[in-house]
LUMVEX-796187 format. One line per field, with one value per residue (C-alpha): residue in three letters; z, x, y. Coordinates in steps of 0.1 Angstrom, whole numbers, plus 5000, padded with zeros to 4 digits. Example, Ala and Ser with C-alpha at 12.3 -4.5 7.8 and 13.67 -1.06 7.14 Angstrom:
2
pagu <- Ala; Ser;
c3 <- 5078; 5071;
c1 <- 5123; 5137;
c2 <- 4955; 4989;
This chain:
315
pagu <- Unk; Unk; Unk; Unk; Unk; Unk; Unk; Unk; Unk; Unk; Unk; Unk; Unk; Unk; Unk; Unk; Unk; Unk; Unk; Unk; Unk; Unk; Unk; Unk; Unk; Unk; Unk; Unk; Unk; Unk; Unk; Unk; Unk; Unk; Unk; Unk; Unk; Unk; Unk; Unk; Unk; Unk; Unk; Unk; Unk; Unk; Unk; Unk; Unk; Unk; Unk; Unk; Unk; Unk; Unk; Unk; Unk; Unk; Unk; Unk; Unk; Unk; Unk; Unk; Unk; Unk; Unk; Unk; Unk; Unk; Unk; Unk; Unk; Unk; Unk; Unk; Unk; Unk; Unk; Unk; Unk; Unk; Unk; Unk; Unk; Unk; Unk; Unk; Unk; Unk; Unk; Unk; Unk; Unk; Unk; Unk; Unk; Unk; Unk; Unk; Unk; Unk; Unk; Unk; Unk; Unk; Unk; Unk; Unk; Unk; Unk; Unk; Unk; Unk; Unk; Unk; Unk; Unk; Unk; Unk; Unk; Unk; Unk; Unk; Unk; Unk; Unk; Unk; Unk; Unk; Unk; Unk; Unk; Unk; Unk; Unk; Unk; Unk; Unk; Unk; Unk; Unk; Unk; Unk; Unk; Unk; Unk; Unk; Unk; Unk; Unk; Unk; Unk; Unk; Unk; Unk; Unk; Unk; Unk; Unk; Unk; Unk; Unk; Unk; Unk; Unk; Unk; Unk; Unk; Unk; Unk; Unk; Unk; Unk; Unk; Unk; Unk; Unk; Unk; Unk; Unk; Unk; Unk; Unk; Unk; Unk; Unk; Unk; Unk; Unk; Unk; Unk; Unk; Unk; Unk; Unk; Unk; Unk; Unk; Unk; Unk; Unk; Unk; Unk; Unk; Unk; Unk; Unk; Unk; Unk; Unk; Unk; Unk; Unk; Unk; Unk; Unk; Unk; Unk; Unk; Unk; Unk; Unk; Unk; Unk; Unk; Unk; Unk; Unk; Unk; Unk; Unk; Unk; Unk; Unk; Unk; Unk; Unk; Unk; Unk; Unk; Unk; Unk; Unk; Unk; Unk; Unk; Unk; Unk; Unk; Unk; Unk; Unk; Unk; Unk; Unk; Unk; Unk; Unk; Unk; Unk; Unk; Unk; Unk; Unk; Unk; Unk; Unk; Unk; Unk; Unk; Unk; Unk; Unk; Unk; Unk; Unk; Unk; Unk; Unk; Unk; Unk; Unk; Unk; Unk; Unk; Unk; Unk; Unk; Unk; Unk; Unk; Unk; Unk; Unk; Unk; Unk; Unk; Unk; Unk; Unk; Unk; Unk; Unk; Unk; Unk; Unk; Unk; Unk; Unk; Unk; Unk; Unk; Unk; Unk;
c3 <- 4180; 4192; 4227; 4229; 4240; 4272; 4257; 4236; 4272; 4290; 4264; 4272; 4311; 4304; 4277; 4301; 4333; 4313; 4322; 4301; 4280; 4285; 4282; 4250; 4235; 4247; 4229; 4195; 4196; 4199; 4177; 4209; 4226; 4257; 4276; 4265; 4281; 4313; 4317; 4315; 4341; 4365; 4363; 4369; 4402; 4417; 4406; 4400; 4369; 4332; 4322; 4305; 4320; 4323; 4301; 4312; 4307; 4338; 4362; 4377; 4384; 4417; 4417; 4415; 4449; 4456; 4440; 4466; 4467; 4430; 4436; 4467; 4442; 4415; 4428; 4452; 4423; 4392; 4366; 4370; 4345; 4346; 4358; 4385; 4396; 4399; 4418; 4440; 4446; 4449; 4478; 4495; 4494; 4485; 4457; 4422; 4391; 4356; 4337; 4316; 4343; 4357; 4329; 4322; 4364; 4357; 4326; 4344; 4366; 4343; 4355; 4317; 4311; 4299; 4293; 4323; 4328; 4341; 4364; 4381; 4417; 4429; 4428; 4460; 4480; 4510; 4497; 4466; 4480; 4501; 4468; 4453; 4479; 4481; 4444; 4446; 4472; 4454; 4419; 4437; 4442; 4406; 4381; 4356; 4325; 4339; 4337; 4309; 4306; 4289; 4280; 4254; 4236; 4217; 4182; 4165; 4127; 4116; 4142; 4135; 4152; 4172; 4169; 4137; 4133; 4115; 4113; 4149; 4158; 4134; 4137; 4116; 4104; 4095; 4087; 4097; 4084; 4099; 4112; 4142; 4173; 4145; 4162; 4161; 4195; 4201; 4224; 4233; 4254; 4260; 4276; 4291; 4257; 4231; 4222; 4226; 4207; 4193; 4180; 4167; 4166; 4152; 4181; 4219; 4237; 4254; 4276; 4241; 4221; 4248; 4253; 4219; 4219; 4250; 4232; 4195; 4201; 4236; 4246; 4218; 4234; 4269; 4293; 4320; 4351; 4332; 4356; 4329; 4346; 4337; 4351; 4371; 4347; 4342; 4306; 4318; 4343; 4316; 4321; 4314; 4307; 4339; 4336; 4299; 4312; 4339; 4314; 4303; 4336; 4339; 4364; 4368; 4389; 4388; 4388; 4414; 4402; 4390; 4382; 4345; 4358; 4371; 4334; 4308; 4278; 4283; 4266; 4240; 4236; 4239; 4215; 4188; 4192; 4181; 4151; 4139; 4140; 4118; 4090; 4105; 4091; 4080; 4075; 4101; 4076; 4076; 4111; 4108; 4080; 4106; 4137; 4116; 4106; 4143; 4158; 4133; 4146; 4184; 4197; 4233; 4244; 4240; 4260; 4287; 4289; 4293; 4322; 4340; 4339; 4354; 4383; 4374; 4379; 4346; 4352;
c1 <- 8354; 8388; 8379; 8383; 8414; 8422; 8430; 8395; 8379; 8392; 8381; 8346; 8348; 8365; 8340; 8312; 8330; 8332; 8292; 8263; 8259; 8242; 8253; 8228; 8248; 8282; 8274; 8261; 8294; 8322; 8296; 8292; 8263; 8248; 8251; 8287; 8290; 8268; 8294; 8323; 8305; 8296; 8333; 8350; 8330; 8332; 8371; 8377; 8396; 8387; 8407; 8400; 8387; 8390; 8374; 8358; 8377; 8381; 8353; 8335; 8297; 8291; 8267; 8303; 8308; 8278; 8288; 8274; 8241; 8236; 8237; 8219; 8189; 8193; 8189; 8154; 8137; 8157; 8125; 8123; 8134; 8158; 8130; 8123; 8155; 8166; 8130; 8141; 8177; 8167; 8140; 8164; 8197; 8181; 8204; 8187; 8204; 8193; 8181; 8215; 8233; 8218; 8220; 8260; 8261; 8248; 8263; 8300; 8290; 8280; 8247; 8227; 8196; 8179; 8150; 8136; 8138; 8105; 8099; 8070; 8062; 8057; 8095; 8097; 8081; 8094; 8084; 8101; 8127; 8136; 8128; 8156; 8183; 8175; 8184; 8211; 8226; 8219; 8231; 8264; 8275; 8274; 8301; 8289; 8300; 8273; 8249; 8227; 8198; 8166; 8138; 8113; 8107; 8076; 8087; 8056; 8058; 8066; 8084; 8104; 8134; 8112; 8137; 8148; 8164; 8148; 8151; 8148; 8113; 8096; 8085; 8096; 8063; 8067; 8043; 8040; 8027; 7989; 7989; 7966; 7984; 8006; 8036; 8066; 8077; 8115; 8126; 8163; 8189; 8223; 8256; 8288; 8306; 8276; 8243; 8226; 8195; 8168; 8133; 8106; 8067; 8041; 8019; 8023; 8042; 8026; 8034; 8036; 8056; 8081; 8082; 8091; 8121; 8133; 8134; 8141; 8167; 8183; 8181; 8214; 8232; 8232; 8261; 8261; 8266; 8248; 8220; 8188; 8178; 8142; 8112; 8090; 8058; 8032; 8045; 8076; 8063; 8047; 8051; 8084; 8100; 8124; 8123; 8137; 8163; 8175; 8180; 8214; 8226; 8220; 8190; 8167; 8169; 8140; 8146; 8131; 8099; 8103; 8144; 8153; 8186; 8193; 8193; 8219; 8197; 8178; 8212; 8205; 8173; 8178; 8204; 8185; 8154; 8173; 8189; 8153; 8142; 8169; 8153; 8112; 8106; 8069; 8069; 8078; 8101; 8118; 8123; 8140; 8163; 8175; 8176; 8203; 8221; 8220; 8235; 8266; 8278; 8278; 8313; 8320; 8331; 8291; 8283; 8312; 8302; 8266; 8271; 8296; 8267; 8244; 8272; 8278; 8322; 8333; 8370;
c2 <- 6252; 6272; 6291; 6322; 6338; 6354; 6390; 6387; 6379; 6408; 6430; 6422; 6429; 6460; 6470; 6457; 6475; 6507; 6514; 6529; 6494; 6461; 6424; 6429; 6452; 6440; 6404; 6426; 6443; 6416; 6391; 6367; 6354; 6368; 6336; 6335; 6374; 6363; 6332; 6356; 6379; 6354; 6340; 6371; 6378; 6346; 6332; 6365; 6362; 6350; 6323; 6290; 6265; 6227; 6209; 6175; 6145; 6127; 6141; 6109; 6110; 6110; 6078; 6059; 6065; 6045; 6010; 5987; 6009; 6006; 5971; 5968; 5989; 5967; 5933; 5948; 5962; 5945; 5950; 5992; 6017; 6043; 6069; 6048; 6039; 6078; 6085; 6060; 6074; 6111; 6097; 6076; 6094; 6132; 6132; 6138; 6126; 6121; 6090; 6094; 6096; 6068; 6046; 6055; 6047; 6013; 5997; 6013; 5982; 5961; 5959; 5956; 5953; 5915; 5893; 5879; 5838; 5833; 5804; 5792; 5804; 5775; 5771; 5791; 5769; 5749; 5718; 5723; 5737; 5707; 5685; 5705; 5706; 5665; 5660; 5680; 5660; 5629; 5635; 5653; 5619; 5605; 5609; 5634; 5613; 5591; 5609; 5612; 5642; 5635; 5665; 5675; 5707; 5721; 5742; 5760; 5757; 5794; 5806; 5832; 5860; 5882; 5912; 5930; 5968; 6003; 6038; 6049; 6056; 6031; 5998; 5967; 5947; 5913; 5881; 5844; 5821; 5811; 5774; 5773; 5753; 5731; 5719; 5690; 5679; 5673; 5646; 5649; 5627; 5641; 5630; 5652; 5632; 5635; 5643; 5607; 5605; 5627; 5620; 5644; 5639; 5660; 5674; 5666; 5636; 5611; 5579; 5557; 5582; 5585; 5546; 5542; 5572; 5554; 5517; 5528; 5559; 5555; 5522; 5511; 5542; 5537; 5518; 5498; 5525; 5545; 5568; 5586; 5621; 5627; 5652; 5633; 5632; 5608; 5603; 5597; 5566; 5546; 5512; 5493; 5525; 5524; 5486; 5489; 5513; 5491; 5461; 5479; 5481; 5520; 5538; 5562; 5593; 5616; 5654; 5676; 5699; 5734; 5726; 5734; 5751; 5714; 5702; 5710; 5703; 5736; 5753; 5731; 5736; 5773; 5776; 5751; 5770; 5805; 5783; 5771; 5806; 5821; 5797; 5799; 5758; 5755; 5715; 5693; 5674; 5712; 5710; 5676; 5686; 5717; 5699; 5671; 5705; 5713; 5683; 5685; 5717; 5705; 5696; 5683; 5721; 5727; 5702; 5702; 5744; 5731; 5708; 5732; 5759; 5735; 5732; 5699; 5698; 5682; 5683;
């Protein structure tokens, strides 16, 4: 909407300035409102004229001026909401601001909201701690195209996207199919060239199962030189397992506890698990058939990205 000009304005001080009338009557006559009158009102006595005014465009919120304490707020108490966060700014800094301006204050910084990686608390830990900092200095001295990650992953039959979009304020209702703890088990060995072998089982892994991926699946693909990362598990220290291993002139090098960032294949098994749900398999022989699609769109960018976010230097 055009503003108003400022001949039109100065006719309503006058008319207003005139006495015997009322901002009431003044807004009825010119076909305004009476906020628009009381605006005018208050302008004239405190800039003492009526003209337009800037609009907008430009004017920074003040919260910008406070970068590093955004920041500093953030990473203490990353899991609050916006409420919170501006309860917390008006009692720290006596500066109250609103959960818009807030949230504008925020993503200006990049500072977006996501799903929380859970990890055990055990990870915190001196003892674990020191287990960590001890394979880290140990595998820093291997070549990475040496080294070759093994890990399992469980996949539910039915699984299925867990979000979806709707009109705004309704839900989106869905169904799954009922199996009751049914589930295929996905054992995984990958390199910094290739994905070396996969095998699937119905149900959970134990020592045998994982003797026989090691012998059947990994065994033809490994190199002399070669060194097997593994979680240090009981299934995992079945007999002749490290023995078979060592016949091809490769070695074992168990990873410290609580350490999944340690091991590339969880961006494997992160991105494979979004790729089953797009399709939410039912059969186990479904699971296979998408896990085969899988591995054909990996390329060694994937896996060289995958390694480099693990902090392993790949060039």
């Amino acid at each position: 909407m055009k503003a108003y000009s400022i001949d039109f304005r100065e006719k309503i001080i006058n008319a207003y300035e005139q006495g015997n009338t009322s901002i009431r009557k003044i807004a009825s006559r010119f076909d305004v409102s009476k906020a628009f009158v009381q605006r005018l009102l208050l302008l004239k006595r405190t800039q003492g004229h009526v003209n337009l005014q800037k609009q907008g465009g430009g004017m920074k919120s003040d919260l910008d001026k406070h970068k590093i304490e955004l920041a500093q707020m953030v990473e203490k108490y990353p899991d609050a909401t916006l409420s919170e966060y501006c309860e917390y700014w008006g009692q720290a800094y006596d500066k109250w601001v609103s959960t818009s301006a807030m949230c504008r204050a925020l993503q200006r910084q990049n500072l977006t909201q996501k799903k929380k990686t859970l990890r055990s608390s055990q990870a915190k830990t001196e003892r674990v701690q020191k287990l960590r900092i001890e394979y880290w200095q140990q595998i820093q001295q291997i070549d990475p195209e040496n080294l070759v990650f093994i890990d399992e992953m469980g996949v539910l039959l039915g699984l299925t996207r867990t979000h979806a979009r709707s009109p705004h304020g309704s839900r989106v209702y869905d169904f799954k199919p009922f199996y009751r703890g049914a589930k295929v088990t996905v054992i995984g060995a990958i390199s910094l060239k290739q994905v070396l072998a996969v095998m699937t089982l119905n149900g959970s892994m134990d020592g045998n199962a994982f003797k026989v991926f090691i012998e059947k699946c990994l065994l033809p693909q490994l190199w002399s030189g070669a060194v097997v990362v593994m979680d240090n598990v009981p299934a995992h220290k079945v007999e002749e397992i490290e023995s078979l291993i060592q016949s091809k002139g490769a070695s074992v090098l168990y990873q410290s506890p609580y350490s999944p960032d340690f091991n590339p294949i969880e961006h494997w098994w992160s991105q494979l698990k979004s790729f089953l749900r797009s399709f939410s398999p039912t059969t186990a022989k479904l699971v296979d058939i998408l896990i085969a699609t899988a591995l054909d769109l990996i390329n060694p960018i994937h896996l060289k990205n995958w390694f480099t976010n693990c902090c392993y230097c790949t060039s």
